[in-house]
N, C-alpha and C positions, 0 to 999 in steps of 0.2 A: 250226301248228294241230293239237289230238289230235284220230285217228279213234279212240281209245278211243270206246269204248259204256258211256251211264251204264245201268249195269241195275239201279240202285235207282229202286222205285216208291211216289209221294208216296200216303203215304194220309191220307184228311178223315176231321176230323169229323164227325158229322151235320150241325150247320149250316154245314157248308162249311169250317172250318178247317183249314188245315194241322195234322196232327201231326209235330210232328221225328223224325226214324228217331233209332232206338237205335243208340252205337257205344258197346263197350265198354269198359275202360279199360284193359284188357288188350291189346286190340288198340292202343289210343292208343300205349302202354309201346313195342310191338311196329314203329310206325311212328317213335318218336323211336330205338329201337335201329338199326333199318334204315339211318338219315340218319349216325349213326355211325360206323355198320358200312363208309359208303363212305368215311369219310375215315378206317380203318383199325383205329377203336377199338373193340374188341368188349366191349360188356357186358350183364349179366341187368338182367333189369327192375328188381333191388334195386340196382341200382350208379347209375341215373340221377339218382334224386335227387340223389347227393352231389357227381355228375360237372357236374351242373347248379349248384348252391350254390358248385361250387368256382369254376366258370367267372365265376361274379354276380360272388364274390370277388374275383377278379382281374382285373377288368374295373372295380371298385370301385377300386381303389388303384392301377390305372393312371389311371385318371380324377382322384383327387385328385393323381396325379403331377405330372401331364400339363396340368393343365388351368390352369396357369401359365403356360405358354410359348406364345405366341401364334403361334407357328410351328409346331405340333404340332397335327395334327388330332385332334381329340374325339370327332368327330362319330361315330366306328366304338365306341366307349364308349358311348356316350350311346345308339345305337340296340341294341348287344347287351345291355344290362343292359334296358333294355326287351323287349325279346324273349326273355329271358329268364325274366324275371317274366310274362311273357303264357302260356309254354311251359308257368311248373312251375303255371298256374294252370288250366292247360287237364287237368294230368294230377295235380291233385290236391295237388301238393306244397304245403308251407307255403311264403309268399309271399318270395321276394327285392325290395329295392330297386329304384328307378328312378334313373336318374341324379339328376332334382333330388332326390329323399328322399336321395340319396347325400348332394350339397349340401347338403341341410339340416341332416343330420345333423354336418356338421363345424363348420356355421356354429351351431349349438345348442353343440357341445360349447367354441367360443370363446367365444362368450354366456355360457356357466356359468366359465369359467376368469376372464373377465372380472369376473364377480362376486365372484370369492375377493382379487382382490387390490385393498388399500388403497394408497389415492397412487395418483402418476401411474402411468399404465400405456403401455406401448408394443408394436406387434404384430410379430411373428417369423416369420421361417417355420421350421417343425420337417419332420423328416423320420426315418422309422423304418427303424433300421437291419437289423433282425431280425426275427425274428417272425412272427406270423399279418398285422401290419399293415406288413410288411418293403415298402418302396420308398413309401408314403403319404407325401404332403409337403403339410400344413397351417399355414394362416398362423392365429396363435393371440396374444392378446395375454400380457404379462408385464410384471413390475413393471421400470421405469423405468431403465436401466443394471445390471438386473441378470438380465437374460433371464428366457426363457418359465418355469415349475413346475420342479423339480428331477426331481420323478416324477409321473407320468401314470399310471391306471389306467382300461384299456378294456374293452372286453366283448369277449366270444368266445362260440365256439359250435361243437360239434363235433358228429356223430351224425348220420342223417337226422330224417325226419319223423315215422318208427315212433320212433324212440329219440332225441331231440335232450338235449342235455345245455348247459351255458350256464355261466359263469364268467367270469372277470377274466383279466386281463395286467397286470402292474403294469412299466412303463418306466421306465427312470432317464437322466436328459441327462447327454452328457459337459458336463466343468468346462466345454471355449472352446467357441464357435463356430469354425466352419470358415472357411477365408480368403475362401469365396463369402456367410459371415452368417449359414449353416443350422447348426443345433443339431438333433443329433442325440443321436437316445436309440435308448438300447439294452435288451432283455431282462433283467430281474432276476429274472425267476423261473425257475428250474430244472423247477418243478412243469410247468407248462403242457405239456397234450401235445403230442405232434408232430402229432395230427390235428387240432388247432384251428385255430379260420380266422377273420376277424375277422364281431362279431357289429354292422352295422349295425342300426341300428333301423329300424323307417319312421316315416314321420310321426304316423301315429298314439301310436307307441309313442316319439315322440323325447323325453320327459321321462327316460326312460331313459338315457340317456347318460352315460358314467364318465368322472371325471373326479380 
């Protein structure tokens, strides 16, 4: 139990209300630095967004790895991309994903793939060899004995919140599948920079989705 002493004092309205005290956002910056600071990583207030976005990301495509094998717990996914998007929404950032938005968003972009292809279609699982979406592993359908798209085109997004920037990935499948049945694609574009990261959507925004 803290003997800390709260020395913040509520002040009313006149008819009695609560007013919420002022914290700054400065100070917000200053308390998620701190929490950093203990596990080693030292950054300015302009480094959290990205360090925050990066974390969503990667928490994001271990979740679509991961969330196949039923022997593999999720559950550490599922609560840090929450917590995440709760953090950058407390300190202003532009919004990251929840785990199910994550979901949605793969199962939208199967949806749209599903609709490209004529004939029977059957589902795959793919997995990204490189990249911004380097270790994602999505079940996606594809035309009938002849596996999932040849090329894939996804979104990215690189910069923070002051400066975001937004673009494509365009992926290309090797010829076979692997002797486990995953089809894996690889990076065709040279251009992409090194600081891009994958651009989910959220639900609002899942029309968006590249495919």
């Amino acid at each position: 139990m803290s003997t800390t002493q709260n020395l913040s004092i509520q002040v009313y309205a006149p008819d009695g209300t609560p007013i919420p005290s002022t914290v700054s956002r400065e100070h917000l910056l200053d308390l998620a630095r701190g929490a950093y600071e203990r596990g080693g990583t030292h950054l300015t207030r302009g480094d959290i967004d990205i360090e925050l976005a990066e974390a969503a990301d990667k928490a994001a495509c271990s979740l679509l790895r991961d969330r196949w094998n039923d022997d593999f717990p999720i559950a550490a996914y599922v609560e840090l991309l929450t917590t995440v998007a709760a953090l950058r929404a407390v300190l202003g950032f532009d919004p990251t994903p929840t785990a199910r938005e994550v979901t949605d968003w793969a199962e939208k972009l199967g949806e749209r793939l599903g609709g490209e292809i004529d004939g029977p279609a059957s589902l795959s699982f793919i997995k990204f060899a490189n990249g911004p979406y380097k270790g994602a592993v999505l079940r996606v359908p594809g035309a009938a004995d002849q596996g999932p798209a040849a090329a894939l085109t996804l979104p990215i997004a690189w910069g923070d919140t002051a400066e975001p920037g937004h673009g494509e990935a365009r992926y290309e499948r090797d010829a076979e599948a692997t002797d486990e049945g995953l089809w894996l694609y690889r990076l065709d574009d040279e251009t992409v920079r090194e600081d891009a990261r994958p651009h989910i959507t959220l639900t609002a925004e899942s029309d968006q989705v590249g495919a």
